[in-house]
Backbone as numpy.savetxt, mean C-alpha at the origin, in Angstrom:
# Nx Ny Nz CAx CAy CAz Cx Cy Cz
19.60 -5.87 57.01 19.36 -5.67 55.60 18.68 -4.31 55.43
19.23 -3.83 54.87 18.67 -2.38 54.21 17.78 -2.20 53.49
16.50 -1.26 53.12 15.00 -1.67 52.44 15.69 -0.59 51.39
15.93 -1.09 50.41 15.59 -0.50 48.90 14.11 -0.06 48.25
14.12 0.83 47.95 13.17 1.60 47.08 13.41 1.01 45.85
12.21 0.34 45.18 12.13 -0.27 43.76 11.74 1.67 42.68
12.38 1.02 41.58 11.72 2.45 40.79 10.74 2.25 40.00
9.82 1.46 40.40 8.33 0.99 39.99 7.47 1.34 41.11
6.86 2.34 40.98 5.64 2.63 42.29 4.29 1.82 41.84
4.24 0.71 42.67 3.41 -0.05 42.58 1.78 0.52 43.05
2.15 1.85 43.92 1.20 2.24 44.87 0.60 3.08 44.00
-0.22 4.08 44.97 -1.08 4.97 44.71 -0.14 6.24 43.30
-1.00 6.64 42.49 0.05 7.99 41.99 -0.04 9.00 42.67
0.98 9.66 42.32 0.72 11.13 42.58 0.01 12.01 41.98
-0.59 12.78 42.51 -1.48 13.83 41.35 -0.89 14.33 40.43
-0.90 14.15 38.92 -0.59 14.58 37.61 0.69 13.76 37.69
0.47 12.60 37.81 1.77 11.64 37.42 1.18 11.04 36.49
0.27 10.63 36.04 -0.45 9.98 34.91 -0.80 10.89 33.61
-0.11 9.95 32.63 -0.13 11.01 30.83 -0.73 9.69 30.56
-0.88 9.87 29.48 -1.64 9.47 28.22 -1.42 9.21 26.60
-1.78 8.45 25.73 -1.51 8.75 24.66 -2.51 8.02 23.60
-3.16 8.81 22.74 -4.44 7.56 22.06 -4.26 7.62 20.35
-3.69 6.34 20.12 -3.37 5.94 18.61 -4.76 5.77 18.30
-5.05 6.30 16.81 -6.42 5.90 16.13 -6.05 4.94 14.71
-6.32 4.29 14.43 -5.93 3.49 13.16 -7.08 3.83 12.10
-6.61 4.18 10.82 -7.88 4.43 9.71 -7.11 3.93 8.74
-8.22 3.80 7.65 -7.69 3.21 6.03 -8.06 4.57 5.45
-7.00 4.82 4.54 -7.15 5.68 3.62 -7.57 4.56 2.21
-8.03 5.39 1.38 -8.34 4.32 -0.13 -8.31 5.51 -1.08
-8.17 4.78 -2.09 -7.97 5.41 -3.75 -8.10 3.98 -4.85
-8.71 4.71 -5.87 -8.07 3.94 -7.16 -7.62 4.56 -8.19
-6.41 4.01 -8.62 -5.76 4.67 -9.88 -6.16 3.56 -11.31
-6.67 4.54 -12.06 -6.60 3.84 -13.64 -5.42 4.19 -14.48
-4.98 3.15 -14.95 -3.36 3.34 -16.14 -4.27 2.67 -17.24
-4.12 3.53 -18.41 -4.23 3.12 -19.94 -3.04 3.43 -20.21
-2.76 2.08 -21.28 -2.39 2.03 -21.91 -2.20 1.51 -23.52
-2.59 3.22 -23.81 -2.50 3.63 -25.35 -0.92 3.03 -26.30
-1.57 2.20 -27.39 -0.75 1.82 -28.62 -0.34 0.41 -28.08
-1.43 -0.55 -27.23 -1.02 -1.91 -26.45 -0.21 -2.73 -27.36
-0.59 -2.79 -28.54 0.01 -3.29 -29.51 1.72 -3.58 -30.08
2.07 -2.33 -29.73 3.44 -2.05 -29.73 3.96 -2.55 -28.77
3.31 -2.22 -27.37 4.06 -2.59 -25.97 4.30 -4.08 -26.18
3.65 -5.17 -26.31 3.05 -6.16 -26.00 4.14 -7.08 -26.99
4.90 -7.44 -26.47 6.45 -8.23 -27.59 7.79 -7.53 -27.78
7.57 -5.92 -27.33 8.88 -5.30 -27.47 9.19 -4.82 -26.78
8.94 -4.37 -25.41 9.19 -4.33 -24.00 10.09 -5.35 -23.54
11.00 -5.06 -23.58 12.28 -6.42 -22.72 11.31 -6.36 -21.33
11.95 -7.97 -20.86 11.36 -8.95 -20.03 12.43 -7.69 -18.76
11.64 -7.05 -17.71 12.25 -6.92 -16.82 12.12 -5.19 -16.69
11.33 -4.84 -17.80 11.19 -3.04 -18.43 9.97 -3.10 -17.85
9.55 -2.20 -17.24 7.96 -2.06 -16.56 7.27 -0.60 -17.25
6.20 -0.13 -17.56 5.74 0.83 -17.89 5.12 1.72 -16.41
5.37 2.43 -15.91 5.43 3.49 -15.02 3.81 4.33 -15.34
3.04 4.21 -14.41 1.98 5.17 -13.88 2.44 6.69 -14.01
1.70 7.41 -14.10 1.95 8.93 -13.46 1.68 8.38 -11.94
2.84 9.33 -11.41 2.64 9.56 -9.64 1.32 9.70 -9.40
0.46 8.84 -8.12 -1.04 9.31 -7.73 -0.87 9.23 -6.01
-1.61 9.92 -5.72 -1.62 9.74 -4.01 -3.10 9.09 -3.48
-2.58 7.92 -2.48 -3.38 7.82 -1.76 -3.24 7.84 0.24
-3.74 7.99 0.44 -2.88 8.12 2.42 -2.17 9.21 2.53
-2.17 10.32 1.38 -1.11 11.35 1.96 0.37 10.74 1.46
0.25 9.45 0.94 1.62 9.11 0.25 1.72 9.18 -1.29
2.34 9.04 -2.24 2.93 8.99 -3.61 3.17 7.55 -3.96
2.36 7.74 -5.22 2.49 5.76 -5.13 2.83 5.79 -6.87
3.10 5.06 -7.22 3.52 4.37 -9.05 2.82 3.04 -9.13
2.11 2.82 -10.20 1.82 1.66 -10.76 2.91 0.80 -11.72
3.86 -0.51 -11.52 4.68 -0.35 -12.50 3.75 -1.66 -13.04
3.89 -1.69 -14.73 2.91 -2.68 -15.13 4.34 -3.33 -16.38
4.65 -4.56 -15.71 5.83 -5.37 -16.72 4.98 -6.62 -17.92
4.95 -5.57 -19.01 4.18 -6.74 -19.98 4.55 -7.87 -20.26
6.31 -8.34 -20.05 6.91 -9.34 -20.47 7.38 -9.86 -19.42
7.09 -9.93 -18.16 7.45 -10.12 -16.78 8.50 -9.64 -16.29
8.39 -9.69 -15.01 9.15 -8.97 -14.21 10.82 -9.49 -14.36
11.40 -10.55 -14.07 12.29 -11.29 -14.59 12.16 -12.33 -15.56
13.54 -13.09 -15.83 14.01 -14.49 -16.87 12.83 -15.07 -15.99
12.44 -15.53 -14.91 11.52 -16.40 -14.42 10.25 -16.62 -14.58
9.90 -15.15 -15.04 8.27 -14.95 -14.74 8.51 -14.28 -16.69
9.53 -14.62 -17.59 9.20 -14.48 -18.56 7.60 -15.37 -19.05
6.90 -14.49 -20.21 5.83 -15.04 -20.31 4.40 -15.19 -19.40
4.97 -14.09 -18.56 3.85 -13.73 -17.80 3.65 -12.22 -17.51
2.20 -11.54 -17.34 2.39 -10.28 -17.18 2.31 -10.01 -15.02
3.83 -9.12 -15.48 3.84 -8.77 -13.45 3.68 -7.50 -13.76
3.01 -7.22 -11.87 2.15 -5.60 -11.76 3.39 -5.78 -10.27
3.72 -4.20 -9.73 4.16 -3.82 -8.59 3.70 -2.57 -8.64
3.26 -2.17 -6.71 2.97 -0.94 -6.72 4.23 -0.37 -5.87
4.35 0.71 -5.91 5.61 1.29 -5.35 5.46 2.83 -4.88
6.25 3.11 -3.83 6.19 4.47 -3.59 6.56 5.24 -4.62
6.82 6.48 -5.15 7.04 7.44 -5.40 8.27 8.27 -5.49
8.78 8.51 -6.64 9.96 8.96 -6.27 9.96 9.99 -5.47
10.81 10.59 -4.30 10.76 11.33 -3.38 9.90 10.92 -1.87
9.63 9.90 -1.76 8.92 9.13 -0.69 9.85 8.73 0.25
10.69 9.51 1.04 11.55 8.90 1.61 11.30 8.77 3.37
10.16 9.26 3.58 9.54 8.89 5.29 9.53 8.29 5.41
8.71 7.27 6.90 9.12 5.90 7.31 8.36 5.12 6.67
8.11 3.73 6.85 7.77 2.79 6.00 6.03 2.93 6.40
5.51 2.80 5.27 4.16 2.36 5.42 3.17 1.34 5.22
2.26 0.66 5.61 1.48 -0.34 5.92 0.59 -0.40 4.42
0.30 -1.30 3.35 -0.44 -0.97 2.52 -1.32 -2.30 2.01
-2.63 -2.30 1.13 -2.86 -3.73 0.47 -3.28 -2.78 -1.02
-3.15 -3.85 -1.90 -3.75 -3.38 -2.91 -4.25 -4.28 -3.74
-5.15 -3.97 -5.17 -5.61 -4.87 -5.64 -5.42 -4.43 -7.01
-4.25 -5.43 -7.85 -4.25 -4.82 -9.46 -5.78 -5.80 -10.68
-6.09 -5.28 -11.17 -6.84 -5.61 -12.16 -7.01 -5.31 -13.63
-6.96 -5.86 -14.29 -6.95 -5.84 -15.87 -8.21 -5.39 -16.37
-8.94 -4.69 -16.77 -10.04 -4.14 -17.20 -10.66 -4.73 -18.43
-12.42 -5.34 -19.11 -12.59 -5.47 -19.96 -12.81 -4.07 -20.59
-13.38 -3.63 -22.02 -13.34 -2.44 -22.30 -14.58 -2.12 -21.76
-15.56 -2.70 -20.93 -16.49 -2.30 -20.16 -16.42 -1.61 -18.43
-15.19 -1.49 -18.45 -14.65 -1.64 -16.92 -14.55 -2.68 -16.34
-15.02 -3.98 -15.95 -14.85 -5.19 -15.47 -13.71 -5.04 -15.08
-13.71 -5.62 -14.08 -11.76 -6.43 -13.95 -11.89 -7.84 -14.18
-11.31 -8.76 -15.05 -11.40 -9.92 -15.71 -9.80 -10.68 -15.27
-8.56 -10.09 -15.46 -7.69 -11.05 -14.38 -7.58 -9.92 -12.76
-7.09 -10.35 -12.06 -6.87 -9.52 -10.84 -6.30 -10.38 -9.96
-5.67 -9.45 -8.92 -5.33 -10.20 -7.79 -5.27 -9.19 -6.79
-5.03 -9.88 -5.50 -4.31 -9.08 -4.13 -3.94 -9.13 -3.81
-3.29 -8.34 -3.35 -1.64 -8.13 -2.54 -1.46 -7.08 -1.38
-1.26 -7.45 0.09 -1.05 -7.33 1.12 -1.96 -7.79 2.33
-1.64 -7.13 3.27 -1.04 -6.27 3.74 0.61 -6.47 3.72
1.10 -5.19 2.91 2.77 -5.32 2.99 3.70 -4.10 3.17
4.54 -4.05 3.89 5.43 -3.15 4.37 6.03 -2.27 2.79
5.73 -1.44 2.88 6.57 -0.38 1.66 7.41 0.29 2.40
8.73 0.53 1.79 9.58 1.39 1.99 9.65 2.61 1.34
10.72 2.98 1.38 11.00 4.38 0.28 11.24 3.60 -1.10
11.49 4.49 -1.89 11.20 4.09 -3.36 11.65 3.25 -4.21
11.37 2.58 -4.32 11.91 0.63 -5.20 13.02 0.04 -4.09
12.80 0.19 -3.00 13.45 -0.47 -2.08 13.11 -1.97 -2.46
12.06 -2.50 -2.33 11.80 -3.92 -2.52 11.09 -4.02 -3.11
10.80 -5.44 -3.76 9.22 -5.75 -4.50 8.38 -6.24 -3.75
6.92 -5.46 -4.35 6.01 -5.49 -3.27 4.25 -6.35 -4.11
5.02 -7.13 -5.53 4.58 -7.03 -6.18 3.68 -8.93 -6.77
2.97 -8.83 -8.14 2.04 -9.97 -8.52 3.14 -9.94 -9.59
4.25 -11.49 -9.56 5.07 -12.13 -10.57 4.44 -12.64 -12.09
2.93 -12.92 -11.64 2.52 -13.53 -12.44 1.05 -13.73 -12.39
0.57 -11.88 -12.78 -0.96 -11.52 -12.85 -1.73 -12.66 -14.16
-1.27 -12.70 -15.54 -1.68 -13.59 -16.14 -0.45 -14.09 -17.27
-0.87 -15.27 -17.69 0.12 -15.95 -18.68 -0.27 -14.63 -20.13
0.91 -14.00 -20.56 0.87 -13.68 -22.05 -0.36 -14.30 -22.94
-0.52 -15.32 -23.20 -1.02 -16.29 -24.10 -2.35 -16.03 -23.31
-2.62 -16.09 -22.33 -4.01 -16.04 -21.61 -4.57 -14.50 -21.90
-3.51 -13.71 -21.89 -4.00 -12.14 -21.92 -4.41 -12.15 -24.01
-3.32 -12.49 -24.62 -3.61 -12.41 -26.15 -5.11 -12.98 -26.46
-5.87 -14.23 -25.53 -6.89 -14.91 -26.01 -7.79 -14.62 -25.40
-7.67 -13.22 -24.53 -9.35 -12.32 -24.17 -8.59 -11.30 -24.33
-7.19 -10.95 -25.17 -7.45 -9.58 -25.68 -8.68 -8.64 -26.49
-9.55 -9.63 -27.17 -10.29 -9.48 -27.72 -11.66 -8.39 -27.00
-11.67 -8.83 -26.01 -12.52 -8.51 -24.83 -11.57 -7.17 -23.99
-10.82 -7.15 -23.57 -9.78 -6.01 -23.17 -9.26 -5.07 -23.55
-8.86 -5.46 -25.19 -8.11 -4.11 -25.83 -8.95 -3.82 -26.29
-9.11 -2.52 -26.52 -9.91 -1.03 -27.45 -9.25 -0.30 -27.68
-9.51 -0.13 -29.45 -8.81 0.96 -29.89 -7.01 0.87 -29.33
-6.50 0.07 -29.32 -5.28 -0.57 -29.31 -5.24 0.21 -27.80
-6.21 -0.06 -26.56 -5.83 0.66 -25.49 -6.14 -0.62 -24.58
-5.36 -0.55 -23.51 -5.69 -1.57 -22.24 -5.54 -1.12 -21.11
-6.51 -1.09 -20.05 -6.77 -0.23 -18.65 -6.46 -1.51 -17.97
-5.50 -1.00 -16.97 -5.07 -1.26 -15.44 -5.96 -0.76 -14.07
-6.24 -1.26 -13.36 -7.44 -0.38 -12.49 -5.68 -1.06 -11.28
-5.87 -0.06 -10.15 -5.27 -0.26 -8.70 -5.82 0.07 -7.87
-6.31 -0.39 -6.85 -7.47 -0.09 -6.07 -5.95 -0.24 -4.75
-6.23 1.21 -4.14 -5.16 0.84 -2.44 -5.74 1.27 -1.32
-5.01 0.59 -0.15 -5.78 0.93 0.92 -4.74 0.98 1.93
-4.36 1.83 2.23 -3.29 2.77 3.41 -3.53 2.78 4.68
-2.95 1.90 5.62 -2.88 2.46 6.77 -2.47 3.51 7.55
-3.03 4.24 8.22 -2.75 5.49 8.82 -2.79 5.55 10.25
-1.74 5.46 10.82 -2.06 5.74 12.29 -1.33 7.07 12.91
-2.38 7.26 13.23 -2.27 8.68 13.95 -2.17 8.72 15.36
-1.00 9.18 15.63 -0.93 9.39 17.53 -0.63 10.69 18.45
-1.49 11.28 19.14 -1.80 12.14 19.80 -1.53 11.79 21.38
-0.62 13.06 21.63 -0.90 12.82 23.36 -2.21 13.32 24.17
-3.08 12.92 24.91 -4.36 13.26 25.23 -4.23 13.66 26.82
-3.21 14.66 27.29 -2.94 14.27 29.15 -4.10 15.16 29.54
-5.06 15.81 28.73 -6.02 16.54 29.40 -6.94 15.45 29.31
-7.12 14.43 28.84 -8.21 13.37 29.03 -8.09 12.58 30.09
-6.94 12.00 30.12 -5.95 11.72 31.19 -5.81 12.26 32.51
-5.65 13.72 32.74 -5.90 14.26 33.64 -6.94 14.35 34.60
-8.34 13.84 33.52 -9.45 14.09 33.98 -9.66 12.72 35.28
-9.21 11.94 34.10 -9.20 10.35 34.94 -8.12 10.33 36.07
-7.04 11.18 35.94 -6.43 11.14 37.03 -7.33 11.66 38.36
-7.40 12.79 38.08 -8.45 13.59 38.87 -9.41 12.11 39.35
-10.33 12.01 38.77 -11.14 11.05 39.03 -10.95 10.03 39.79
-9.54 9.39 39.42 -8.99 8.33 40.49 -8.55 8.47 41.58
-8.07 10.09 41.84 -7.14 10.64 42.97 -8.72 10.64 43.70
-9.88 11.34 43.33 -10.83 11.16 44.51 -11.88 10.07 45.10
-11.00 9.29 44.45 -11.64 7.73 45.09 -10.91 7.15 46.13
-9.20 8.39 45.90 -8.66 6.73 47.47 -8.96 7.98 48.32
């Protein structure tokens, strides 16, 4: 029988056969505020399925939209108000890691309905919904509008938080430890 060489060196390395590589994970954060001026109008004549659009804001180095659907998002979630956050038009890099938190504002700042949502995979731009079907019932929002709207205005707060991982090759750190290990055998 003939001795084969495996191509796994189980043994010792060779000097500068050992690299390296060190991922760091961080949260990026932001919050975006959406008013919306003339609530009055919006609030019954917005078809069920029409969302009102943020200005573009960045948080993570990405482009994000607030879409805020006063009459819900679909026939299903008619009668309820849905929030989605979404990339950006022109966001077309790889997918990113995100959570966020939409909230309804009293005219004091408070957030009075709210929810959270993620951690969830975003794609490029309205690829999927990433979104709250059913932040509050219509009828629930009309009976602390009282408390919310000002001056026919109603604030959206979005609070996000971005994963970021960053990866660097480190073979001079690496090296060192190679070094280090080569003079121990």
């Amino acid at each position: 029988m003939s001795s084969a060489h495996t191509l796994l060196p189980f043994g010792p390395l060779a000097p500068g056969a050992l690299s390296g590589t060190v991922t760091r994970a961080r949260q990026a954060t932001g919050t975006h505020l959406h008013r919306i001026d003339g609530y009055s109008l919006v609030d019954g004549t917005v078809a069920t399925g029409k969302a009102i659009r943020s200005s573009p804001f960045v948080v993570g180095d990405r482009r994000w939209e607030l879409l805020y659907y006063p009459n819900g998002v679909n026939c299903s979630h008619r009668g309820f108000v849905s929030v989605d956050l979404a990339l950006g038009s022109g966001e077309e890099r790889e997918a990113t890691t995100a959570s966020y938190r939409v909230s309804i504002l009293d005219y004091a700042g408070n957030p009075v309905h709210s929810r959270i949502v993620g951690p969830r995979t975003f794609e490029r731009c309205g690829a999927r919904w990433n979104g709250v079907e059913e932040l509050v019932a219509t009828a629930e929002l009309m009976k602390t509008a009282p408390f919310l709207v000002r001056d026919d205005c109603l604030c959206v707060r979005c609070d996000v938080a971005v994963l970021r991982m960053d990866t660097k090759p480190r073979n001079g750190w690496f090296m060192q430890l190679d070094r280090a290990i080569s003079g121990f055998r």
